[in-house]
TORNU-278381 format. One record per residue (C-alpha): residue in three letters; x, y, z. Coordinates in steps of 0.1 Angstrom, whole numbers, plus 5000, padded with zeros to 4 digits. Example, Ala and Ser with C-alpha at 12.3 -4.5 7.8 and 13.67 -1.06 7.14 Angstrom:
BEGIN
PT  aa    x    y    z
PT ALA 5123 4955 5078
PT SER 5137 4989 5071
***
This chain:
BEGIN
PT  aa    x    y    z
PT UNK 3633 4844 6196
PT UNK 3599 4836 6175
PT UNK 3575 4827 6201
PT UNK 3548 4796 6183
PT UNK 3516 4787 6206
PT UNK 3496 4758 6195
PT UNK 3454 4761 6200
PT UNK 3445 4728 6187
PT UNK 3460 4690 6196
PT UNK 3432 4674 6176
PT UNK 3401 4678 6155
PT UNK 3377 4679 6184
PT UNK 3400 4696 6207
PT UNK 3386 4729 6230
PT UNK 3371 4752 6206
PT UNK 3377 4785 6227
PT UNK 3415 4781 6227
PT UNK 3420 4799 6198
PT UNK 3408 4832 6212
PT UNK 3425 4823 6245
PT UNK 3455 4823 6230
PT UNK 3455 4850 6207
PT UNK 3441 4873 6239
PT UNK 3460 4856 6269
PT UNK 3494 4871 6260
PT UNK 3521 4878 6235
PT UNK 3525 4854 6206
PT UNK 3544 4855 6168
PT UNK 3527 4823 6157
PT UNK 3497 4801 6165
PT UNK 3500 4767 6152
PT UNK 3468 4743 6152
PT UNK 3470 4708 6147
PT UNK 3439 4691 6133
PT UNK 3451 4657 6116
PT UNK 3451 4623 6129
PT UNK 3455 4588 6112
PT UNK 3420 4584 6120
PT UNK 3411 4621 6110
PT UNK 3422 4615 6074
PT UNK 3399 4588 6072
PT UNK 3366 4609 6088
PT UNK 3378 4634 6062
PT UNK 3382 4606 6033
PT UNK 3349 4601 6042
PT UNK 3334 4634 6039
PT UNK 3349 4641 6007
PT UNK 3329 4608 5992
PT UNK 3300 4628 6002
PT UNK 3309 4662 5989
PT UNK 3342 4664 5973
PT UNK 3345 4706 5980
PT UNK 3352 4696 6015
PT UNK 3378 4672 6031
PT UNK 3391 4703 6055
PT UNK 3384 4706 6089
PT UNK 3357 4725 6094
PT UNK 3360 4735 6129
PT UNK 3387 4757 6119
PT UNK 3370 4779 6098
PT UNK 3343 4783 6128
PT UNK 3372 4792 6150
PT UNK 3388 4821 6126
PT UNK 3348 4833 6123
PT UNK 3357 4845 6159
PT UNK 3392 4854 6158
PT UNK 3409 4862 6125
PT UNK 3401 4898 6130
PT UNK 3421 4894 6162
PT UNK 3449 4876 6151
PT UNK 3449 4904 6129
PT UNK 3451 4934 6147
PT UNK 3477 4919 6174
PT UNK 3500 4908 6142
PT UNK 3499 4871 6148
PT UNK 3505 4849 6123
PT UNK 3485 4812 6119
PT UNK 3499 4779 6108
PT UNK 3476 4750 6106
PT UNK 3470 4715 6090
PT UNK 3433 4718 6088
PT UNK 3437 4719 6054
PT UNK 3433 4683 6056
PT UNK 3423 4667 6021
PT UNK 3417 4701 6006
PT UNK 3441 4731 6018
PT UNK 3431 4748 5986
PT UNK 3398 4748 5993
PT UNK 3403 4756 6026
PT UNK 3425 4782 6019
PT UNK 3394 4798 5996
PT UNK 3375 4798 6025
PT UNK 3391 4815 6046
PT UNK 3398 4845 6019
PT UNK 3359 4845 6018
PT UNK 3363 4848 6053
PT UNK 3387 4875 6057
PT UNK 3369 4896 6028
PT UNK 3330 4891 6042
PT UNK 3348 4907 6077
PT UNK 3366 4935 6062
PT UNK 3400 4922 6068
PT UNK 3433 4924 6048
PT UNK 3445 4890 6055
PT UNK 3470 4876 6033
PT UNK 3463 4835 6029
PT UNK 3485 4811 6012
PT UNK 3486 4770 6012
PT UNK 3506 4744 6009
PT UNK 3500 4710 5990
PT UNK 3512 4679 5970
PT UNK 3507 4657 5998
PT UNK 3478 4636 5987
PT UNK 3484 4611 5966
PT UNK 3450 4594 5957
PT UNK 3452 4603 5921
PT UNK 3487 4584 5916
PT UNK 3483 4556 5944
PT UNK 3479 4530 5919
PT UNK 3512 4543 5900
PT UNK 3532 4542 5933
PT UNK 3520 4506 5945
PT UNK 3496 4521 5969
PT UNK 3467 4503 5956
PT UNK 3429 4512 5962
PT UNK 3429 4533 5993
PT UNK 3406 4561 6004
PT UNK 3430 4583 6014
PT UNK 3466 4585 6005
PT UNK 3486 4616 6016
PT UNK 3527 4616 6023
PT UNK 3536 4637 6055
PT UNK 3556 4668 6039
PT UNK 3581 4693 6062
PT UNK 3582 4727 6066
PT UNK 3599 4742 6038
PT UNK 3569 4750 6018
PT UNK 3550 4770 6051
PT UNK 3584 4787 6056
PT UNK 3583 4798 6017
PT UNK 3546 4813 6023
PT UNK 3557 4831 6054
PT UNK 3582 4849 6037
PT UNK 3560 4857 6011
PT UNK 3544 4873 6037
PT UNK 3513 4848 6039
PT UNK 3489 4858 6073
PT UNK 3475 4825 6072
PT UNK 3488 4792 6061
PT UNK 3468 4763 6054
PT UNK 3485 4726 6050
PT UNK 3470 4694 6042
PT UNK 3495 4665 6057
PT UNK 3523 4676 6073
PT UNK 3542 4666 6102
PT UNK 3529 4678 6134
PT UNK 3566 4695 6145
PT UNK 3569 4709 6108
PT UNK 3536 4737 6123
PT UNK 3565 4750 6142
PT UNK 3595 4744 6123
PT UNK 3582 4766 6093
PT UNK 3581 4796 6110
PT UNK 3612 4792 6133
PT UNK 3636 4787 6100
PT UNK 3613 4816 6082
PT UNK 3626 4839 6105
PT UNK 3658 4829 6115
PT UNK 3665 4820 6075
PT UNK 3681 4782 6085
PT UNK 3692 4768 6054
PT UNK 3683 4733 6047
PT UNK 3713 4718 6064
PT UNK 3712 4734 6095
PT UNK 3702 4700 6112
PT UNK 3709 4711 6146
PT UNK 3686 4740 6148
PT UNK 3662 4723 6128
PT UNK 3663 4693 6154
PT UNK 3656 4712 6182
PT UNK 3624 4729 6164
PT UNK 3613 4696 6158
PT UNK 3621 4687 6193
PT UNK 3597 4718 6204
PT UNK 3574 4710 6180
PT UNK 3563 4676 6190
PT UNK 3565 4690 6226
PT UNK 3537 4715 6219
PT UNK 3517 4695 6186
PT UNK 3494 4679 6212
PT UNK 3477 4710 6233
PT UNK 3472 4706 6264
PT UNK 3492 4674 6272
PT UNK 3524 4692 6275
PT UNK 3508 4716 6302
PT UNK 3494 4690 6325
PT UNK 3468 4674 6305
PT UNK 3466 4634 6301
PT UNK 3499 4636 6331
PT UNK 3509 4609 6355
PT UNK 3513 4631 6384
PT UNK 3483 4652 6378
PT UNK 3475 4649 6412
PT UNK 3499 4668 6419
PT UNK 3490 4701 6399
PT UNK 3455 4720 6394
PT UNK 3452 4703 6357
PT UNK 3408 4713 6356
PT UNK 3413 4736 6328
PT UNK 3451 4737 6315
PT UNK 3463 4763 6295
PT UNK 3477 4758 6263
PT UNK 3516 4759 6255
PT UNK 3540 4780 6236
PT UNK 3574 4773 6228
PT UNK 3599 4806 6224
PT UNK 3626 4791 6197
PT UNK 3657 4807 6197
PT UNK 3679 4810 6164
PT UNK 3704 4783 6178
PT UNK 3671 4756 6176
PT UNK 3670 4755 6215
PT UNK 3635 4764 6229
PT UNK 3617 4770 6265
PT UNK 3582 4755 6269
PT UNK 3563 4776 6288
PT UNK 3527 4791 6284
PT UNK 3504 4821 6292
PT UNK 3510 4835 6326
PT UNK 3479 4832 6343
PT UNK 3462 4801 6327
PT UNK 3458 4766 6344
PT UNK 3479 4733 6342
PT UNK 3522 4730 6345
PT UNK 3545 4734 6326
PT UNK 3574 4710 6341
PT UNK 3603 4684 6335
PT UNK 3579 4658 6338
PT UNK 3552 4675 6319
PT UNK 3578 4677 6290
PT UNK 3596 4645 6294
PT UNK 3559 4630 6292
PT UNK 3553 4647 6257
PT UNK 3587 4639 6243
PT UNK 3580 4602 6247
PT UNK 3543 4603 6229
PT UNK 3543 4583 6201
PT UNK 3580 4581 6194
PT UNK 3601 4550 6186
PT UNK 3638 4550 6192
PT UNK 3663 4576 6200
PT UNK 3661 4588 6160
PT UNK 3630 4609 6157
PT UNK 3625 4606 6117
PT UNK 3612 4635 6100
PT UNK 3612 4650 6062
PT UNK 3635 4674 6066
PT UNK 3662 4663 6096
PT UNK 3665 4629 6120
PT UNK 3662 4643 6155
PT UNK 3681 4626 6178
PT UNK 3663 4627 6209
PT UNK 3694 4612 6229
PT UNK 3709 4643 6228
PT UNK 3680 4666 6243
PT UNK 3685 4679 6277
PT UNK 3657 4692 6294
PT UNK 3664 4726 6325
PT UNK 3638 4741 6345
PT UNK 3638 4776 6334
PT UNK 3618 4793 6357
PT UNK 3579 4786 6369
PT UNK 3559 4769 6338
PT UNK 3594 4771 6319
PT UNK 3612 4741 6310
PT UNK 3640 4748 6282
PT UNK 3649 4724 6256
PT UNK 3686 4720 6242
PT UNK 3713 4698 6228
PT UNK 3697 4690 6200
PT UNK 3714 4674 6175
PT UNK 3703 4664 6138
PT UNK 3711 4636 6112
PT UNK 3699 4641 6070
PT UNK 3665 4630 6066
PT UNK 3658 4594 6054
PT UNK 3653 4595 6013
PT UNK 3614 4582 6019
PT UNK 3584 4601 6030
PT UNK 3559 4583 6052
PT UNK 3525 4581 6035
PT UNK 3495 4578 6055
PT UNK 3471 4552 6039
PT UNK 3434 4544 6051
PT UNK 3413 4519 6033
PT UNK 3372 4512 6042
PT UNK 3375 4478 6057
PT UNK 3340 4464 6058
PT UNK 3316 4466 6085
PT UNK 3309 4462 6125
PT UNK 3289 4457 6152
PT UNK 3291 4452 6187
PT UNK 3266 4446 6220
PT UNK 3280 4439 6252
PT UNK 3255 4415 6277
PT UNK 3254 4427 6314
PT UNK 3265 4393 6334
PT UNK 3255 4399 6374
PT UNK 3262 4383 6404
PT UNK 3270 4343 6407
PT UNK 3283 4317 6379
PT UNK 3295 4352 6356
PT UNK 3320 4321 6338
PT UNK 3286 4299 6330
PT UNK 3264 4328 6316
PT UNK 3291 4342 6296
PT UNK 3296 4308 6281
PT UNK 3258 4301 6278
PT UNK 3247 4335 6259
PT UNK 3285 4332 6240
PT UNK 3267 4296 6227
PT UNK 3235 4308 6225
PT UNK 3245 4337 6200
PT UNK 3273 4320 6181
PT UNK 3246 4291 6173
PT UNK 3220 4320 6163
PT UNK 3243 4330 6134
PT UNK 3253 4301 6122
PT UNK 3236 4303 6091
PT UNK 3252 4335 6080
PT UNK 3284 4337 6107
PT UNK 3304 4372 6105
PT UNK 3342 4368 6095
PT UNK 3354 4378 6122
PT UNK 3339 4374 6162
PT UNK 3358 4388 6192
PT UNK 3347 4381 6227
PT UNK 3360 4398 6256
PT UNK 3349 4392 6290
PT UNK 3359 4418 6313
PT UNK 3354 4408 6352
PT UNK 3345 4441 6360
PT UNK 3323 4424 6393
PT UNK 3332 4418 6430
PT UNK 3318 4393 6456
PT UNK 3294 4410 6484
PT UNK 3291 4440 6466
PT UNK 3270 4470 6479
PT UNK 3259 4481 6442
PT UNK 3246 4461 6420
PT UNK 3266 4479 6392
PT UNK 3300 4467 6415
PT UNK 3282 4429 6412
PT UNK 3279 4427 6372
PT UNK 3307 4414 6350
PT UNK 3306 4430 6306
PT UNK 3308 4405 6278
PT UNK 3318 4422 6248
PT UNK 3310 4409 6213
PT UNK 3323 4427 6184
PT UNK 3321 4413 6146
PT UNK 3331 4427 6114
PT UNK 3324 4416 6079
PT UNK 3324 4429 6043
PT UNK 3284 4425 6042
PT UNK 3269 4453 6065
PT UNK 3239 4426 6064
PT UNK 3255 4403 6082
PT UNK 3267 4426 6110
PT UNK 3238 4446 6111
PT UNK 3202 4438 6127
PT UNK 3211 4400 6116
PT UNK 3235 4401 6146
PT UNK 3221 4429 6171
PT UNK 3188 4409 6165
PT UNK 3201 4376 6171
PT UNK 3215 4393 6206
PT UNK 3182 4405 6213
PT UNK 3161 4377 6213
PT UNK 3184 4361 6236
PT UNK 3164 4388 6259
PT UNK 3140 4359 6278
PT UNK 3158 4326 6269
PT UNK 3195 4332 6282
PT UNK 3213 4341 6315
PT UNK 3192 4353 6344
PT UNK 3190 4385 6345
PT UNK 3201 4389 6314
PT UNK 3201 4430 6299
PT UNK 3226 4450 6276
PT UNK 3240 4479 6277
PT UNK 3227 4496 6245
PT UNK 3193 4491 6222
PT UNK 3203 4469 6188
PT UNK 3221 4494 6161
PT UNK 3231 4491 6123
PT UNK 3263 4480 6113
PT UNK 3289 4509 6108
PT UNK 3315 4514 6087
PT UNK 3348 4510 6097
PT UNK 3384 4514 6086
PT UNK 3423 4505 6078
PT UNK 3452 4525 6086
PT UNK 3489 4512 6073
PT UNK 3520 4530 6065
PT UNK 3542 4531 6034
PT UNK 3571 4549 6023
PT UNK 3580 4567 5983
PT UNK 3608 4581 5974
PT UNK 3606 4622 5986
PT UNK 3613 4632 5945
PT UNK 3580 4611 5939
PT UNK 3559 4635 5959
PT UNK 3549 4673 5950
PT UNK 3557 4702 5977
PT UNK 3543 4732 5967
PT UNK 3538 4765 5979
PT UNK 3509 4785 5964
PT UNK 3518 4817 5975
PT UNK 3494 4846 5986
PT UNK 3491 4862 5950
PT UNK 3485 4828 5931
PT UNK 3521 4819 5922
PT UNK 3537 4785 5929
PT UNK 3567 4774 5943
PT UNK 3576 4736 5941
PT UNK 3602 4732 5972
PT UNK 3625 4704 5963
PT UNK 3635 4674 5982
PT UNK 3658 4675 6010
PT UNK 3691 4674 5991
PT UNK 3713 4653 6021
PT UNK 3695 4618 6031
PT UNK 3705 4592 6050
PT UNK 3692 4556 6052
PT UNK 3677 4553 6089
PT UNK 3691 4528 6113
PT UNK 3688 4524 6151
PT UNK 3712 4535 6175
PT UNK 3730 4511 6200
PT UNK 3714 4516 6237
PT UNK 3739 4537 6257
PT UNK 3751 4525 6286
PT UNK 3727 4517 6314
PT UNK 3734 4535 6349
PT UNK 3747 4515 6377
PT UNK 3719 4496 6396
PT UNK 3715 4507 6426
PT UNK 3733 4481 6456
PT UNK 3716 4447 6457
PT UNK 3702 4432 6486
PT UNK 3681 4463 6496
PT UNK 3645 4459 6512
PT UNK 3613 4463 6491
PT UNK 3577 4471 6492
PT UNK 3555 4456 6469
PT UNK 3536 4488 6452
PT UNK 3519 4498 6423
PT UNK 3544 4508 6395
PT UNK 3534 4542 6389
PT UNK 3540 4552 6427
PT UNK 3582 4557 6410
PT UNK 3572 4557 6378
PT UNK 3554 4584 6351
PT UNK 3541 4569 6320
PT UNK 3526 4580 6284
PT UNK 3512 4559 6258
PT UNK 3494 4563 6223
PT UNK 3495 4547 6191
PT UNK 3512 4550 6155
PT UNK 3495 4524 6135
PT UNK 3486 4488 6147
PT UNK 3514 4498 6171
PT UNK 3515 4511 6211
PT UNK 3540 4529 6222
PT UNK 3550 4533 6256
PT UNK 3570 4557 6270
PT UNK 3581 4556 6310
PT UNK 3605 4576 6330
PT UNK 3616 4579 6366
PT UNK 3622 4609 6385
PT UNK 3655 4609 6405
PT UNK 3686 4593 6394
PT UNK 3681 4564 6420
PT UNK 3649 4559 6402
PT UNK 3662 4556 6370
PT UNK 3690 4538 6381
PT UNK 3663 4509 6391
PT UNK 3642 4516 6360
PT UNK 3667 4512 6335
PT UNK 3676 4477 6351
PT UNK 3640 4463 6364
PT UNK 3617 4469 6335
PT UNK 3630 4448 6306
PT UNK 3611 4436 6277
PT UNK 3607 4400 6293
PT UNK 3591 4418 6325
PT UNK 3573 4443 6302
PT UNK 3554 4416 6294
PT UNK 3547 4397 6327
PT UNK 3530 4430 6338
PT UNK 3511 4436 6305
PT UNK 3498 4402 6296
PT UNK 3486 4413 6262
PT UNK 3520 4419 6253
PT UNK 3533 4385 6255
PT UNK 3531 4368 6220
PT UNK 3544 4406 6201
PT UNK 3572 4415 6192
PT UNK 3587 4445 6220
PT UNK 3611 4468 6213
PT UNK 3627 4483 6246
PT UNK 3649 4518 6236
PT UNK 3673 4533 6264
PT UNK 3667 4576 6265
PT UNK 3693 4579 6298
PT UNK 3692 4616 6292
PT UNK 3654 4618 6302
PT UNK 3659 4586 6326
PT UNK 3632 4571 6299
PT UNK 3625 4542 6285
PT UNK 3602 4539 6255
PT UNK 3587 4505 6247
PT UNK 3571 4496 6211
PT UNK 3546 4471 6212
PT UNK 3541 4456 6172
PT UNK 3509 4444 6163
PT UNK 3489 4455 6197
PT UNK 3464 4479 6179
PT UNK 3459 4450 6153
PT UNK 3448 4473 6118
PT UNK 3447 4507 6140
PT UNK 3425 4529 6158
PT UNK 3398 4530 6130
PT UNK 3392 4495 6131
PT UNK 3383 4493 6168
PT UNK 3402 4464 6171
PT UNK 3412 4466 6211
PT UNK 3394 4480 6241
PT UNK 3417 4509 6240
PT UNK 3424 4512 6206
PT UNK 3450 4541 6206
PT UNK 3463 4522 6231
PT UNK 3460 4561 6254
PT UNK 3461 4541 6289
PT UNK 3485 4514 6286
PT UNK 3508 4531 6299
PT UNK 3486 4536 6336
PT UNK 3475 4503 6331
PT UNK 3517 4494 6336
PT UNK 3520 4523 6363
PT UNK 3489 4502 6384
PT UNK 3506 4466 6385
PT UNK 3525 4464 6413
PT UNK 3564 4455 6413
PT UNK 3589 4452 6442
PT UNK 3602 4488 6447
PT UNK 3632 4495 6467
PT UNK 3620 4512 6499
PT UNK 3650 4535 6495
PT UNK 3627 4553 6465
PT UNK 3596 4552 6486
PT UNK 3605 4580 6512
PT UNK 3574 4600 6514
PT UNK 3546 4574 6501
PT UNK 3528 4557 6523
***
């Protein structure tokens, strides 16, 4: 068993869980996960202005404080932070180890970014272009016997697949093992959400300050979640099942080096805070890589006007007039206006009385979404609405970007290993692929007998729920608890009254996939997030609560799966 804890879900993410994890208990292997779609474009961005950096620097600060642990107790680290730079990263943190005194042995993997070829591949112009590599070329440093590896883009679950087929020497067909390291991976890629964090039911569990998660992988691929004994948060079914749906499509999990198929995972309690993972079963890779591409996509702006008390559908449409007139002589490309009716009648605050109209434009001119526009709003001040006010003081346009997707061939795109004493190892494409394809939705369960009384209740008192983003798309995952529940899940939420409940959803294309073995459903929602999170284009934009927006509409529930709620 190689036991791989994970410190970091995100590049922002709690800075001290690095030295809580090295100190709270035995590990082989902390992972950290830095990289985002949006994070390669803050990145992109920071290269422009210095091109020695493009790595997250957080990191570094982090292994200021704790390599010389991680040392002494034998652990070895795995991390992404490399970002747009792993070399120089890598450098770093030899500086690093020698300015502490420390024999640490540091080696990186790269070939992921594509900027220089984009053009050559039909990528175009972008700011950033890296392909997401696997986990053969942090499994070649590690038995090189690297201390510290340094990516730039890899898959999240490769952090943890490295090391598990380092030591348990998986060859590159083992696509069962190498599954269910993926499978553990992904559970334990985003921190804290797979020990109570961002949970349905956190009511339910002390979640203030959760612990972060390990995952022991056996040789076989199958795993147990679990994490330090003594720290906050759960580790349960539903706290797994919850991870396993983030950000997922159908039941084939597509990575560089195996297809998970998530159908097959079956998920035990283990124990308290231990949930094992196993089943797995893996399919050849697809012959394309996924390349992450993020483009500067002009400029925005935004001011939201405070609408109180009476007539709030008159004022928004008099100061929606009012501005729109204002710019007419240079109008933005784009104008979005979203009232939300945040107000109630009577209300005891005047906070609960006021409705927000939010008006967000972009264009390719920052001078047209600049002061041009937040000054146009302003000197609405004494001529509009009464009581007219907004939330924030006039601002400068910002900058603002595009995320998409695309797909080369994997013998287009470098993997190399640059080993602890310099040398380099180019790891070669997977050697089995397989075109991807969906798989038919197994059989539904039998719905439960009809004519059975109901109570009109929110959603999420049955349900759990998990959302996020990959793209301009939303996923949503949602699963039930019991097997009654599921039994009315599987047959009540459909794509037609997926979108009766979420509104938005109505004129998009939805994607319902059928996951009976963790009585889950997982929606895809094309289109939702518009040009993705970077562009802002959507109240939520990484679409993180959709899924408790669902869990809060209220359905007719059985009364049967109500025992116990009031």
């Amino acid at each position: 068993m190689i036991r791989i804890g994970n410190a970091s879900g995100f590049y922002g993410d709690r800075f001290a869980a690095v030295r809580e994890m090295l100190t709270g208990g035995p590990l082989d292997v902390l992972t950290g996960d830095y990289l985002a779609e949006l994070t390669m474009l803050i990145l992109g961005r920071d290269r422009l202005k210095d091109p020695a950096r493009g790595y997250a620097r957080t990191f570094l600060r982090q292994m200021e404080d704790t390599l010389g642990e991680a040392a002494d107790r034998g652990v070895k680290i795995v991390t992404n932070a490399g970002g747009l730079n792993p070399a120089g990263l890598a450098d770093r943190v030899r500086e690093l180890a020698c300015r502490l005194g420390l024999d640490v042995a540091v080696a990186h993997v790269e070939g992921d970014d594509l900027l220089p070829r984009a053009a050559e591949l039909g990528l175009g112009r972008p700011l950033t272009a890296n392909a997401y590599l696997g986990a053969w070329g942090i499994a070649e440093c590690l038995r090189a016997g690297a201390d510290v590896v340094v990516t730039g883009r890899v898959t999240d679950a490769s952090l943890v697949v490295g090391p598990a087929a380092a030591r348990f020497g998986w060859a590159r067909d083992d696509f069962d093992a190498l599954a269910g390291a993926v499978a553990a991976g992904h559970v334990i890629e985003c921190g804290a959400q797979a020990t109570g964090g961002n949970y349905a039911f956190f009511t339910e569990h002390d979640v203030a300050v959760p612990g972060f998660p390990i995952a022991e992988v056996h040789a076989d691929g199958t795993s147990v979640i679990t994490k330090h004994e003594g720290t906050g948060g759960a580790v349960t079914v539903g706290t797994v099942t919850a991870q396993l749906l983030y950000e997922i499509g159908g039941a084939r999990y597509l990575g560089p080096d195996v297809t998970a198929r998530f159908d097959t995972l079956t998920l035990t309690g283990d124990g308290p805070d231990r949930v094992r993972i196993s089943g797995a079963r893996g399919e050849p890779p697809p012959p394309r890589l996924k390349v992450c591409l993020n483009r500067l996509g002009g400029f925005r702006n935004a001011t939201t006007f405070v609408l109180t008390g009476l007539d709030i559908e008159a004022k928004a449409a008099l100061v929606r007039d009012q501005l729109e007139r204002a710019l007419e002589d240079r109008p933005p490309a784009h104008i979005r206006w979203t009232l939300a009716r945040t107000d109630r009648p009577d209300a005891g605050t005047e906070q609960e009385a006021s409705a927000l109209l939010h008006c967000e434009v972009k264009d390719a001119d920052a001078a047209v979404v600049g002061r041009a526009f937040s000054g146009a709003a302003i000197e609405l001040a004494l001529a509009s609405y009464p009581g007219f006010h907004v939330t924030a003081p006039p601002s400068d346009a910002s900058p603002y970007g595009v995320y998409s997707a695309a797909f080369v061939g994997a013998a287009e795109v470098p993997h190399v290993a640059v080993l602890p004493d310099g040398s380099r190892v180019d790891i070669p494409p997977a050697p089995a692929t397989r075109e991807p394809s969906d798989v038919d939705d197994a059989p539904l369960p039998e719905p439960l007998p009809p004519g059975q009384p109901t109570r009109r209740v929110p959603l999420g008192t049955v349900i759990g729920a998990r959302s996020g983003d990959k793209g301009g798309d939303a996923n949503l995952g949602v699963w039930a608890r019991t097997d009654d529940a599921w039994r009315w899940l599987a047959h009540a939420l459909t794509v037609e009254e997926l979108r009766r409940l979420l509104p938005e959803t109505a004129g998009l294309p939805v994607h319902r996939h059928v996951l009976p073995n963790l009585r889950a459903l997982n929606f895809v929602v094309e289109g939702l997030l518009g040009e993705g999170v970077a562009a802002q284009a959507r109240f939520d934009p990484q679409a993180k609560a959709l899924g408790e927006w669902l869990r809060a509409r209220h359905a007719d529930v059985p009364e049967a799966l109500l025992a116990g709620h009031a």
